[in-house]
N, C-alpha and C positions, 0 to 999 in steps of 0.2 A: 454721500451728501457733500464729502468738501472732498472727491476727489481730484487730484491736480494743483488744488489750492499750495501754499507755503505761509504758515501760520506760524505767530513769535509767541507765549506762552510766558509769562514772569510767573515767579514765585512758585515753577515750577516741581522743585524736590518733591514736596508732599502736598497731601491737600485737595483741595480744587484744584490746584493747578496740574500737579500730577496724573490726578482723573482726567483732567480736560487734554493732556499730552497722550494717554494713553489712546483716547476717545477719538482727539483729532486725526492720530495717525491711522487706527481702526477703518477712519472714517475715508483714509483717502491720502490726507494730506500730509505735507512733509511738515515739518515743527524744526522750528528751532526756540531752545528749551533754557530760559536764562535765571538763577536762582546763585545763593550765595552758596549753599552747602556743595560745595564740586562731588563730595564723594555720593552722594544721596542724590544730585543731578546726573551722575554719571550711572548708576543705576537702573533710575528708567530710562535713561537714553540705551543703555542695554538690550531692556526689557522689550524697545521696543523694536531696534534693530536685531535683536534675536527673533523675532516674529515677522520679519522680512520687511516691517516698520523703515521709516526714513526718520531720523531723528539725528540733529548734534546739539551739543551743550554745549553753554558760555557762560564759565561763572561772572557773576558779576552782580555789583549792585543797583537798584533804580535810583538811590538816591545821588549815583554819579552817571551824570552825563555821558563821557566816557564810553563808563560799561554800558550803557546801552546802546549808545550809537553801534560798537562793537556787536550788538545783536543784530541791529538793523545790516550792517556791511555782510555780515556772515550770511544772512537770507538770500543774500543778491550775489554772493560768491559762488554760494552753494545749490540755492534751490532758484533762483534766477529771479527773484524778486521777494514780495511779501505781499498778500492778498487779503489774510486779515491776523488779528490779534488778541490774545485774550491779557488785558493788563490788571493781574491780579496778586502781586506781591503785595502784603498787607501790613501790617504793625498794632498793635494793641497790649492792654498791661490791666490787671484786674484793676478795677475802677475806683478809685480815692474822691470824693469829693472836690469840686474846683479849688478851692485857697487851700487844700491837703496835698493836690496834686505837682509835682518836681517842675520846675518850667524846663527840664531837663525832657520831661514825659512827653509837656506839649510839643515841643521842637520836634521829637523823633517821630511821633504819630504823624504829625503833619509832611516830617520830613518825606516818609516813608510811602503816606497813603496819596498826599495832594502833588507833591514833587515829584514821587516817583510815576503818577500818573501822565504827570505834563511832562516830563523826559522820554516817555515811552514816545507820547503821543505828536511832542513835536519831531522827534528820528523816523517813527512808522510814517508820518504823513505825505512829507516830501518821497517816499520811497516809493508811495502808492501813487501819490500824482505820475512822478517820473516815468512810472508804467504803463500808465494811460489804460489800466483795465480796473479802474477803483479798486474798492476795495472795504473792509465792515473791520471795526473797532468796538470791544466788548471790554469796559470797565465794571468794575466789580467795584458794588458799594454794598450798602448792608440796610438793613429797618431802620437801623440806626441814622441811617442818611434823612432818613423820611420822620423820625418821631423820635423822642426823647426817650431810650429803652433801658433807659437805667444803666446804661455801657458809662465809660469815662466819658467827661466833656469833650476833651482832645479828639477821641474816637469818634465822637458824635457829629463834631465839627469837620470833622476830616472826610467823612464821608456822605454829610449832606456838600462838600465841596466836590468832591468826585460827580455827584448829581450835576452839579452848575455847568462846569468843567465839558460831562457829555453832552447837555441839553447847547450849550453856544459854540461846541464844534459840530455836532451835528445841523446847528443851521447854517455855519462858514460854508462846509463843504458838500452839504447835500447835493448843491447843483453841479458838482466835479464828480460826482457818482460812489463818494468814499461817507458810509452812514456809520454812525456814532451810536451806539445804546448801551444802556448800563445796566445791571442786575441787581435788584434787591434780594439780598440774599437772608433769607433768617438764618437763624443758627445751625451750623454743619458741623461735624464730627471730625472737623480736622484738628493738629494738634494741637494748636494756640489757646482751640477751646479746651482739649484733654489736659492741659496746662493749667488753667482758671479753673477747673474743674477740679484738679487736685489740688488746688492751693485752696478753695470754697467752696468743698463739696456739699453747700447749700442751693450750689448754681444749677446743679443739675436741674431741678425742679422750675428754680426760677425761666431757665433759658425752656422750656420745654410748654412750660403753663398756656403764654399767650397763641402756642399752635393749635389749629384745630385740629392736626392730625396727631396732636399727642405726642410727637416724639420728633429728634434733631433730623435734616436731613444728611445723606450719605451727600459726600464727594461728587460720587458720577450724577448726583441726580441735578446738580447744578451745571456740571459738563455739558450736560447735555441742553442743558436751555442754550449754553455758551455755541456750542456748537451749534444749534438754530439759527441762532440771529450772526452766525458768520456767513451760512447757508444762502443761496438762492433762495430759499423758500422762505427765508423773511426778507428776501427782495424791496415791500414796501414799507419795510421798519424801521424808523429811524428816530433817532432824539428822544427815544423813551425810557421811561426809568422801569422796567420790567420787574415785576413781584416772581421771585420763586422762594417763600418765607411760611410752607405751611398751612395759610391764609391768615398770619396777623393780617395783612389789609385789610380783609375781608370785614376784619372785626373792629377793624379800627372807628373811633367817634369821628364824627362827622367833623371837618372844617380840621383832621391832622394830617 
């Protein structure tokens, strides 16, 4: 499905991202794999070059410039461009009420979720024009983006901002042939959650309740939408905030 492709991957090390590194490569393409933990980064790039996988790693972080341009260089040294991207390095902190919350908090979530999106996204873009064969950008937002899910303010603001962010790149550039979509992700079993999880293991329930399917999703299962809309085969998809959450939307009141 994305063979031939060269795909950038943030947030990497674990998670989503490491599903979707694993997935991508599975799938064809070459990754380059950008995340702060180098040793946890250098792992699955192992993992995946030991399976005859194409993968290099570049620590670094989204909320410096910098490091990410440094991912964008490395695609085009390496794999001769970049075709598409999954930008999913995240940030989040169990939820405090807004006048409870550190403006320490707000800064970093936004830093992390809204910043390090538009660093990804202004390096990846010019790389993709420059190539002249377009090219699919898949941000990661959350329910949270979409409805007020009881996560922190910060968190909630940050990723109904990831929405904006995808919906007014994808109409810059649709007509350049480079499409913009984002994923609402409900709750997945990575460890930020197993984290909140151990600090209020009342959340288990709470994060699980509004799914119709009863229970969080895995890593790969988000991968793999990620990996669709990189695909030819979501060819006509663009500027959409995609549900893979379970079915909260499904349940959602009318007019959220």
């Amino acid at each position: 499905m994305l063979d031939g492709r060269a795909a950038m991957i943030t947030g990497a090390s674990s998670g989503i991202g490491a599903a979707a590194a694993r997935l991508f490569a599975e799938e064809g393409a070459a990754v380059v794999l950008m995340a702060r933990r180098a040793d946890r980064l250098a792992e699955v790039v192992g993992e995946i070059t030991g399976q005859g996988g194409r993968a290099v790693a570049v620590e670094g972080d989204v909320t410096v410039a910098d490091d990410v341009g440094r991912a964008g260089e490395t695609a085009v040294e390496r794999f001769g461009g970049l075709d598409c991207a999954l930008n999913n390095a995240g940030y989040a902190t169990v939820g405090t009420v807004l006048h409870e919350t550190d403006d320490a908090v707000y800064e970093r979530t936004m830093d992390v979720n809204v910043r390090g999106v538009w660093n990804c996204m202004k390096r990846q873009l010019p790389v993709m024009l420059e190539s002249g064969r377009g090219g699919s950008i898949v941000n990661t937002s959350s329910t949270a983006g979409r409805y007020a899910t009881g996560a922190s303010v910060p968190y909630v603001a940050s990723k109904h901002a990831v929405l904006g962010i995808t919906r007014a790149a994808a109409a810059e550039y649709g007509e350049r042939g480079i499409r913009v979509n984002a994923l609402v992700v409900g709750t997945t079993r990575s460890e930020m959650i197993e984290e909140a999880v151990r600090q209020m293991p009342e959340l288990e329930q709470a994060f699980i309740a509004p799914q119709i399917q009863k229970r969080m999703a895995g890593p790969r299962e988000i991968a793999e939408a990620a990996a669709w809309l990189c695909s030819d085969r979501a060819s006509f998809v663009t500027g959409t905030a995609m549900p893979v959450d379970g079915g909260i939307s499904a349940t959602a009141k009318p007019g959220d």
